[in-house]
C-alpha positions as CSV (number, residue, x, y, z in Angstrom):
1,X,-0.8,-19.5,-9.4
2,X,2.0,-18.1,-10.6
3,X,3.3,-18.6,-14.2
4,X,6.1,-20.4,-15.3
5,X,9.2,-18.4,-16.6
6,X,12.4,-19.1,-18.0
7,X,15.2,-20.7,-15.8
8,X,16.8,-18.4,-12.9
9,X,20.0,-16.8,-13.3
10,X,22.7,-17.6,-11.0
11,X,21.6,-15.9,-7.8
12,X,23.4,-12.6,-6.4
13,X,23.3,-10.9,-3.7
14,X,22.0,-7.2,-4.7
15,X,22.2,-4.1,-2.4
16,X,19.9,-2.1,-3.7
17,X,18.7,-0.5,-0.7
18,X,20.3,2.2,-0.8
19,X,18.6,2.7,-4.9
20,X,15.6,2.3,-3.0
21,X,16.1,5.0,-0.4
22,X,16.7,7.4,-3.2
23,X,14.0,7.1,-5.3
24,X,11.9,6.6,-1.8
25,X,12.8,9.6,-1.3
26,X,12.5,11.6,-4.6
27,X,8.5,10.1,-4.5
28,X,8.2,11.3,-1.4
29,X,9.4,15.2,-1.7
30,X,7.5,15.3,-4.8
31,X,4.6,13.7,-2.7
32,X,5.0,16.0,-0.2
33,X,4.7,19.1,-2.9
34,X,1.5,17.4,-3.8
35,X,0.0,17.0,-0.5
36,X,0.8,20.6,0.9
37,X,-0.8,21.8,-2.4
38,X,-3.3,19.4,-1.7
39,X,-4.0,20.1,1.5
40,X,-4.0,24.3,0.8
41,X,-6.8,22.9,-1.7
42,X,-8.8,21.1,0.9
43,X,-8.4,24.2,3.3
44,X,-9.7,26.7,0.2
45,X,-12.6,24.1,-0.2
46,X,-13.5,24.0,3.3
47,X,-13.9,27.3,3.5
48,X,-15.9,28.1,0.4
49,X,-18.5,24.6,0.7
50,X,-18.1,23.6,4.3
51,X,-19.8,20.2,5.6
52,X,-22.4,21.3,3.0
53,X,-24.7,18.8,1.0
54,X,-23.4,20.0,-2.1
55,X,-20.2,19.1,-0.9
56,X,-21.6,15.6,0.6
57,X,-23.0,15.2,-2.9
58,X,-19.4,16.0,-4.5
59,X,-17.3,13.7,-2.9
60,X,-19.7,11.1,-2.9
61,X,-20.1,11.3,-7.0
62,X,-15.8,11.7,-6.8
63,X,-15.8,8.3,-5.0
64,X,-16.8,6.3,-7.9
65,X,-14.6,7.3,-10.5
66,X,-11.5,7.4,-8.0
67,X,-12.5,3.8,-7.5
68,X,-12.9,3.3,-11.1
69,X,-9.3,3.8,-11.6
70,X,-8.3,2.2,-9.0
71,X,-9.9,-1.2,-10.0
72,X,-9.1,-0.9,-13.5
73,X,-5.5,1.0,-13.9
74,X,-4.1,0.1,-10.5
75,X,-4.6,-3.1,-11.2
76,X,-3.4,-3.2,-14.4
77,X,0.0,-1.3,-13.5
78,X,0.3,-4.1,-10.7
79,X,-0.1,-6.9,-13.0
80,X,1.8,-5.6,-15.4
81,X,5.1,-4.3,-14.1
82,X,6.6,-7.4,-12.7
83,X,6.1,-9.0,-16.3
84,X,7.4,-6.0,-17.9
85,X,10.7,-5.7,-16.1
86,X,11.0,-9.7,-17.0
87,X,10.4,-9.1,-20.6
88,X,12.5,-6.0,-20.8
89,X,15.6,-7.5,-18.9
90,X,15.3,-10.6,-20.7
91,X,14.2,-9.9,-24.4
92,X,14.7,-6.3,-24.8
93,X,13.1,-2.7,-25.0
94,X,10.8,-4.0,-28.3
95,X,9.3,-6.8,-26.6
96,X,8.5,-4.4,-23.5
97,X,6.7,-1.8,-25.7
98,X,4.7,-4.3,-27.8
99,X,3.7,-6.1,-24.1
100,X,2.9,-2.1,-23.0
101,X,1.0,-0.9,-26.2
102,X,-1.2,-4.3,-25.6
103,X,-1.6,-3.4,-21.9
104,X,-2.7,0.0,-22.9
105,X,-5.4,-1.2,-25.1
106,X,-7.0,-3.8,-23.0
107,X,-7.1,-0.6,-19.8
108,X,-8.4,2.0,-22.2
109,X,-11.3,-0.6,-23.6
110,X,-11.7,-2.0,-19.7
111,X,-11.9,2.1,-18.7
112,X,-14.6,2.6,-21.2
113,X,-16.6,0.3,-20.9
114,X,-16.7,0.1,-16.8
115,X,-17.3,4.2,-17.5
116,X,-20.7,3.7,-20.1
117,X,-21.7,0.6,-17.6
118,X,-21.5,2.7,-14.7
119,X,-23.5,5.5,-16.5
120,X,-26.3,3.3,-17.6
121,X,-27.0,2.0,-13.9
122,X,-26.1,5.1,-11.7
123,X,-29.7,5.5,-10.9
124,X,-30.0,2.0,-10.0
125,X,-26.7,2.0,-7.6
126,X,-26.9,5.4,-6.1
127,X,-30.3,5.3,-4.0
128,X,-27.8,2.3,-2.3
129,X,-24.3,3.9,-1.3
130,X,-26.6,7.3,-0.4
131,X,-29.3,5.9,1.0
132,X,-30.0,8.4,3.3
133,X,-29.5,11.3,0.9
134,X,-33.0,13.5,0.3
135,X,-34.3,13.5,-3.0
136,X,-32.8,16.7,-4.3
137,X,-28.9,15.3,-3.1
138,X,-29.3,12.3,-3.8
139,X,-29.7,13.8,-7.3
140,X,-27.6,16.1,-7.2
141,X,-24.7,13.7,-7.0
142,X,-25.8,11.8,-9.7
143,X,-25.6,14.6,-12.5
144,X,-22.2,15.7,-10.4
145,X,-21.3,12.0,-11.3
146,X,-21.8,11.7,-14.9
147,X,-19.6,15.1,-15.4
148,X,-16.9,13.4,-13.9
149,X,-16.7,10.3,-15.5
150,X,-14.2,11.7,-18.5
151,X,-11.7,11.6,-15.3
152,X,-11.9,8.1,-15.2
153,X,-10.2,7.6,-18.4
154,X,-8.0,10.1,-18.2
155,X,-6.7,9.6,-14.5
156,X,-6.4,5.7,-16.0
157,X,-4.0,6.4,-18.3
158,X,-2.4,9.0,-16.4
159,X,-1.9,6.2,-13.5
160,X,-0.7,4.0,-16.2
161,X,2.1,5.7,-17.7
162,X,3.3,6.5,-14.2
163,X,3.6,3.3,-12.7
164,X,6.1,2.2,-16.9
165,X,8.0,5.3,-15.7
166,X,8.9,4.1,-12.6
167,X,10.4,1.0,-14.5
168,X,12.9,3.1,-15.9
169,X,13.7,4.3,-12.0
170,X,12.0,8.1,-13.2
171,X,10.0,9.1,-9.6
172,X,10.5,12.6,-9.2
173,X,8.4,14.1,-12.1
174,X,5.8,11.7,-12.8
175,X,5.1,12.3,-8.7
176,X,4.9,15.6,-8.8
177,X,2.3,15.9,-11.9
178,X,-1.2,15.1,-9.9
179,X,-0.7,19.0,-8.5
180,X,-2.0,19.9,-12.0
181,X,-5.4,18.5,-10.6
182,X,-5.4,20.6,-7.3
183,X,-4.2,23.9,-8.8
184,X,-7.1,24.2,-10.9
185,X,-9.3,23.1,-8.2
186,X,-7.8,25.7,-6.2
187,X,-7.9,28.6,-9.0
188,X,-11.8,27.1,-10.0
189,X,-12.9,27.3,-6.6
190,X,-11.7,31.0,-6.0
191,X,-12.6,32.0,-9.4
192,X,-16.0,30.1,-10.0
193,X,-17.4,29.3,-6.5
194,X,-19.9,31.9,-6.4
195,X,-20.8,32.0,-9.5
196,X,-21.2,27.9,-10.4
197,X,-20.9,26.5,-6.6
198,X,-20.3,22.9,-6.9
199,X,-19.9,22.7,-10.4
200,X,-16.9,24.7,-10.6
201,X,-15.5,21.7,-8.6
202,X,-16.0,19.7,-11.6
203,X,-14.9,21.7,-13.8
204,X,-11.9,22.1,-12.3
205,X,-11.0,18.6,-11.7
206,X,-11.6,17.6,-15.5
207,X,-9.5,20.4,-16.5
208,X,-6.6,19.2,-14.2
209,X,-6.6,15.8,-14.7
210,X,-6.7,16.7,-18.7
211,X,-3.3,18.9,-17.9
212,X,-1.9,15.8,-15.2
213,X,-2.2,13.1,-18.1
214,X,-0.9,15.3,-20.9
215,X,2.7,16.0,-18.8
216,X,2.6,12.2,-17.7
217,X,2.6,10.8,-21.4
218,X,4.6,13.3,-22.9
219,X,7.4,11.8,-19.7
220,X,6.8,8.6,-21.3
221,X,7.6,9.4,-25.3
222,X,10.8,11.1,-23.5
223,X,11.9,7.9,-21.4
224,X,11.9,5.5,-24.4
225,X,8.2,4.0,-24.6
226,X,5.5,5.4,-26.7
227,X,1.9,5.4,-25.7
228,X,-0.1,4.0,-28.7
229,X,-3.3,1.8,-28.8
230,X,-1.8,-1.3,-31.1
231,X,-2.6,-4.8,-30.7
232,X,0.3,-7.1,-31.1
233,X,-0.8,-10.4,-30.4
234,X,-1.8,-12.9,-27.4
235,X,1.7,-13.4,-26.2
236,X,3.7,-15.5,-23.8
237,X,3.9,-12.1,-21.6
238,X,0.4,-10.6,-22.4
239,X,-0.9,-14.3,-21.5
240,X,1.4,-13.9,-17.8
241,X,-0.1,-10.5,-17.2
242,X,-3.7,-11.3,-17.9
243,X,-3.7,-14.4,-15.7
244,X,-2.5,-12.0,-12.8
245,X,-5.0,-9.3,-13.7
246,X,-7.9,-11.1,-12.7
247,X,-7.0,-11.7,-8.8
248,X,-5.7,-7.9,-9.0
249,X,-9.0,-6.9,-10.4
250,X,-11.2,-8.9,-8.2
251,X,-9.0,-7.6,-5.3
252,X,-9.7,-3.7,-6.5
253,X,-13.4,-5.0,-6.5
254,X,-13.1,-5.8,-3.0
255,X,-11.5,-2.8,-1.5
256,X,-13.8,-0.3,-3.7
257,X,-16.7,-2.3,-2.0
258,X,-15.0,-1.6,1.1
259,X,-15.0,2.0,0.8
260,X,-18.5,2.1,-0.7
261,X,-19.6,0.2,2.6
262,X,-17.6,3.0,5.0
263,X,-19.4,5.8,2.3
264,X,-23.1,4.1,2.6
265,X,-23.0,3.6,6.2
266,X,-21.4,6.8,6.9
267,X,-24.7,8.3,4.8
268,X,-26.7,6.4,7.3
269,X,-25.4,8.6,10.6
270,X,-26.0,12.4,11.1
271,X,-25.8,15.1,8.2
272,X,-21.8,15.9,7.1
273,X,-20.5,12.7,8.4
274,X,-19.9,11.6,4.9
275,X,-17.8,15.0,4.6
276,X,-16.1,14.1,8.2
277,X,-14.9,10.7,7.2
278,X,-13.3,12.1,4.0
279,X,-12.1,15.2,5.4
280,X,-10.4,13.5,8.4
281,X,-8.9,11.2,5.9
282,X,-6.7,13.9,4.3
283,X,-4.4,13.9,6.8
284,X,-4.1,9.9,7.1
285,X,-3.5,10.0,3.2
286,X,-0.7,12.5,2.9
287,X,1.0,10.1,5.6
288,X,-0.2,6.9,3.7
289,X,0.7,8.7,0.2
290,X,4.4,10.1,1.9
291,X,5.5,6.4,3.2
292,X,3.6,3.6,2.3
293,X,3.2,5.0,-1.1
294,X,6.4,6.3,-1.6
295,X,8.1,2.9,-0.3
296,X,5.9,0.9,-2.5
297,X,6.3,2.8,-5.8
298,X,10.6,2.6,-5.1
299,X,10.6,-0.8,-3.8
300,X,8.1,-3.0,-7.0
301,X,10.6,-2.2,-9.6
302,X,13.4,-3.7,-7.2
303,X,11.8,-6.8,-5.5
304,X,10.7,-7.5,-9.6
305,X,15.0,-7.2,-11.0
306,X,15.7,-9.4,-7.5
307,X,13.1,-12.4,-8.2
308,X,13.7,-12.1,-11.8
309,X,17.2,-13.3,-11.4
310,X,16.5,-15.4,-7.8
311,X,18.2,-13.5,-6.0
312,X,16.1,-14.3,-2.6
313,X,18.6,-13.3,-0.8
314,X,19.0,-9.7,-1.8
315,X,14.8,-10.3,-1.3
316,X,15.2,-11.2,2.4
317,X,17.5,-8.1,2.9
318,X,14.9,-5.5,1.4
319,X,12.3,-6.7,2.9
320,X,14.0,-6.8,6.8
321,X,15.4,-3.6,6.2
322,X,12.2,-1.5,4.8
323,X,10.1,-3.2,7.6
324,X,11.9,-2.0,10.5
325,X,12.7,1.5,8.7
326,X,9.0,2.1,7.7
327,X,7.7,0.6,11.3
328,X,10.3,3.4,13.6
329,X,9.3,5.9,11.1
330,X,5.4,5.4,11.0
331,X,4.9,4.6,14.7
332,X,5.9,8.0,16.1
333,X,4.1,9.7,12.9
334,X,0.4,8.0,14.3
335,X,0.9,8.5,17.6
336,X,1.4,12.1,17.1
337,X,-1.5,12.9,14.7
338,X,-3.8,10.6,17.5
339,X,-2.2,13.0,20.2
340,X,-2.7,16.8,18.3
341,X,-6.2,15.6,16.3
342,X,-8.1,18.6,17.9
343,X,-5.6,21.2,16.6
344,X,-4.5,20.1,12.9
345,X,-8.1,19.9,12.3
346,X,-9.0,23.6,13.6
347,X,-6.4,24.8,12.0
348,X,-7.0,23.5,8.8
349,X,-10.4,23.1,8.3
350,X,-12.1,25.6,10.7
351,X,-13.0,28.8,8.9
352,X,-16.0,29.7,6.9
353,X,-18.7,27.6,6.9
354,X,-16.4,25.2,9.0
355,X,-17.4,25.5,12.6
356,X,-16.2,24.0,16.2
357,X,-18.7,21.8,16.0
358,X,-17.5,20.4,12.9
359,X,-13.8,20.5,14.3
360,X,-15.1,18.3,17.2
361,X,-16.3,15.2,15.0
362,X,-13.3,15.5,12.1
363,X,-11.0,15.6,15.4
364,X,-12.7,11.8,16.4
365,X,-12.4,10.4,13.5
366,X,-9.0,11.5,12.7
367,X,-7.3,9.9,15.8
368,X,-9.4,6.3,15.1
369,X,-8.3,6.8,11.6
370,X,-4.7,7.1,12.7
371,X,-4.1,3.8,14.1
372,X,-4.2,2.0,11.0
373,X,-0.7,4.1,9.4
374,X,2.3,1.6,11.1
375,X,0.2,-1.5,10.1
376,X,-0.7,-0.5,6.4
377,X,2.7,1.5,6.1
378,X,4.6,-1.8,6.7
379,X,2.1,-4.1,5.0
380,X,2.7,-2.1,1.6
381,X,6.0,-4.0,1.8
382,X,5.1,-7.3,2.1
383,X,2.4,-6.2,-0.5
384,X,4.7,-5.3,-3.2
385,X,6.5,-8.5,-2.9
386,X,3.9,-10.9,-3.4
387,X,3.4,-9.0,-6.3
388,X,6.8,-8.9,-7.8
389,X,6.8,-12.9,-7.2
390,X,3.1,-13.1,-8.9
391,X,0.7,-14.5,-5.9
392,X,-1.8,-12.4,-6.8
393,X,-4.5,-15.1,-5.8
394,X,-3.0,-14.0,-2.4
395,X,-4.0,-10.6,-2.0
396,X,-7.3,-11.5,-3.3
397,X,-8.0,-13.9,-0.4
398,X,-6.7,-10.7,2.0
399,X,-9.2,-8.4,0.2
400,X,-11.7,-10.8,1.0
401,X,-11.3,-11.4,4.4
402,X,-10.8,-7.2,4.7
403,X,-14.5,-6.5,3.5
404,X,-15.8,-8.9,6.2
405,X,-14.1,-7.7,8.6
406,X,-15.0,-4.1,8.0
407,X,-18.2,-4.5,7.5
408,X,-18.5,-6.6,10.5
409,X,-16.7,-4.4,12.5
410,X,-18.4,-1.2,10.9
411,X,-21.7,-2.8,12.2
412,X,-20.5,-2.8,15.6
413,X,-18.3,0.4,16.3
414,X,-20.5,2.7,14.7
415,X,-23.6,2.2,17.1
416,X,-20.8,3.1,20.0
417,X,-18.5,5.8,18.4
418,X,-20.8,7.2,15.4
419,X,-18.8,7.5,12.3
420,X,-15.3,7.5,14.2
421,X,-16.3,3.8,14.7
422,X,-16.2,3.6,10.9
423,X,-12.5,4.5,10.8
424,X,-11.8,2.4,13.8
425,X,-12.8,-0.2,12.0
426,X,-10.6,0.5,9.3
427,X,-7.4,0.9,11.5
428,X,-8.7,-2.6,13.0
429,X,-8.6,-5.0,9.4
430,X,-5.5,-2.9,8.4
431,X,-3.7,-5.3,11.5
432,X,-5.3,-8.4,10.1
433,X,-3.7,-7.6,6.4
434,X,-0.3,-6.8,8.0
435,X,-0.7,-10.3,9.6
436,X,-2.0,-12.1,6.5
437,X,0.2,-10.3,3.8
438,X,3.6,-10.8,6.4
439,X,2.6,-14.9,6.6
440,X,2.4,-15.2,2.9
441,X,5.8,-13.6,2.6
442,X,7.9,-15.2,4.8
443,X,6.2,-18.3,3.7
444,X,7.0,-18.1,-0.5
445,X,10.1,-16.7,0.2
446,X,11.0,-19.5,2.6
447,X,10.1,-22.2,-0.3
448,X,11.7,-20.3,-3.0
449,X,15.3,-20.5,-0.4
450,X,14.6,-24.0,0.1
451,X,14.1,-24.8,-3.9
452,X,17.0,-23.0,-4.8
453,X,19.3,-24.6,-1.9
454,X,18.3,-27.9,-3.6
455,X,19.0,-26.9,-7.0
């Protein structure tokens, strides 16, 4: 439940849609830099590793620690921002930094720790998410895993330092850094690929995520926080964040068991259709990353200044207007990638060791992948606000209900449609969390009008 805070401010109505447009937009054109270097990566990839096992063996070590800091950073920067902005517009900047150096040391223990964990059992949880790997890729991606595991820390903090930028409305910059990571992929791969072969890959992505969190914190110490590792105390805030951690956390559990259940069961169909899952996914993730990500890195600070100071009103706006703009814009968006699959996946992907064949499955999965980008592009909305007004406990339950659904739904699809069922499936529990997430919102903001007409 959500913790008690300080009596409301006299309610105003605030505009700030137009504030959120702008720095929308600013995380998306820096998105959109990242993505098209991205993507040239992918395509430079493609053509050097192909629907190899090596490169089976890659992204299926790169999945765990992308996961990592997901359930551990993410979750962190969710729990903490809404708390932060409270603290900061209501005792000051000092009381903000102590609440963020306190945050910083609970992630980077939490990161370590998950990190050695993870290490000690990989040989235990491995032979399950890669079942059907053979012997020599199954082990394969287990020394490929260990190498990357320094990412998980670094990528943490990284994550971390973006998400207290964005408090101080800075989105350009701190979107735009993750290209360190892809332009050393893209200059290892060319440089080293013959020479190392999958191991260049790893080398390249620890030294770009080293470059990506070295510009992110040097942002920080230039926007007024400092990152340091100090203790301050169990405070009043530190208290408020901790108790929404945990339904955050649990929540990341969830969805990374979600993707590890796509991953396994992908590894249970025909050679490469661990590689076709991820590589059709590239195009649904520089949509997802463009709007729904864009949208919901503007839009938390907001919705956290609105509720802060009760202002439901100026709540109800944001949230009407960004759902029907997000809805015309990511409708048309899905229906075209389901409609010109075939061609943005020859195009991209089909040279080298990429061949038609290859284009013909990544083409599938691609347009059952596609279905899911109005639902989860409009969800992100109603996400972000029952964050900003701490229900937490509510986007666990939605995680929950997700994982059975996908794996029920995984079960099914794939015996008819192969590993395009799998992202079917996906697209399918991505309505039932637009559903679930919209219900919750209308329904807390509903109470919070009714308390406040009362008042």
């Amino acid at each position: 439940m959500p913790a008690k805070v300080r009596a409301c401010a006299q309610p105003k109505t605030s505009n700030s849609n137009r504030r959120v447009l702008q720095a929308a937009a600013s995380v998306s054109a820096a998105g959109a830099m990242v993505k098209l270097v991205a993507m040239f990566k992918e395509m430079t990839v493609a053509g050097i590793y192909g629907r190899s096992d090596a490169m089976d063996a890659f992204l299926a070590a790169a999945l765990l620690p992308g996961l990592l800091v997901n359930l551990i950073s993410e979750s962190m920067n969710q729990a903490l921002v809404p708390t932060l902005i409270r603290v900061k517009e209501r005792d000051g900047h000092e009381r903000a930094q102590e609440l963020l150096s306190n945050a910083m040391v609970w992630m980077t223990i939490l990161l370590i720790v998950v990190s050695v964990a993870m290490a000690l059992t990989a040989r235990v949880f491995f032979p399950l998410i890669a079942s059907h790997f053979t012997r020599p890729k199954l082990e394969l991606s287990i020394r490929l895993f260990y190498a990357l595991l320094p990412v998980v820390l670094m990528t943490g903090i990284a994550a971390h330092c973006t998400a207290v930028l964005n408090t101080v409305d800075r989105f350009a910059l701190p979107a735009l850094a993750p290209v360190a990571i892809s332009v050393s992929i893209i200059i290892g791969a060319f440089l080293f690929g013959s020479r190392c072969g999958i191991w260049a890959m790893v080398y390249a992505t620890l030294a770009g995520s080293l470059a990506h969190v070295g510009i992110v914190v040097w942002m920080l110490h230039t926007h007024g926080y400092r990152f340091e590792l100090r203790w301050y105390g169990m405070t009043e805030a530190a208290r408020t964040v901790g108790r929404q951690y945990g339904p955050v956390l649990l929540s990341g559990f969830v969805a990374a068991a979600g993707l590890l259940v796509d991953q396994s069961m992908a590894a249970m169909l025909t050679s490469g259709s661990v590689s076709a899952l991820v590589y059709a996914n590239r195009f649904v993730s520089v949509v997802l990353t463009l709007l729904a990500g864009a949208i919901a890195t503007a839009i938390v600070p907001h919705f956290s200044r609105m509720v802060a100071h009760c202002d439901w009103a100026g709540c109800r706006q944001t949230l009407r207007t960004w759902l029907w703009m997000t809805a015309m814009v990511s409708a048309p968006i899905a229906a075209l990638l389901i409609v010109c699959a075939h061609p943005l996946v020859r195009i991209a992907f089909q040279h080298g060791a990429f061949h038609a064949q290859d284009t013909a499955v990544v083409a599938r999965v691609l347009a059952m992948y596609s279905i899911q980008i109005p639902f989860f592009v409009t969800s992100r909305v109603f996400y972000r606000f029952l964050i900003a007004m701490l229900r937490t406990d509510v986007v666990f339950f939605c995680g929950v209900i997700n994982l059975c659904l996908d794996i029920v739904l995984n079960l099914l699809l794939m015996r008819w449609y192969g590993v395009a069922g799998i992202a079917l499936a996906t697209s399918l529990w991505t309505v039932s969390t637009f559903l679930f997430l919209g219900y919750w919102a209308e329904k807390l903001l509903r109470k919070a009008e009714e308390k406040q007409a009362f008042a």
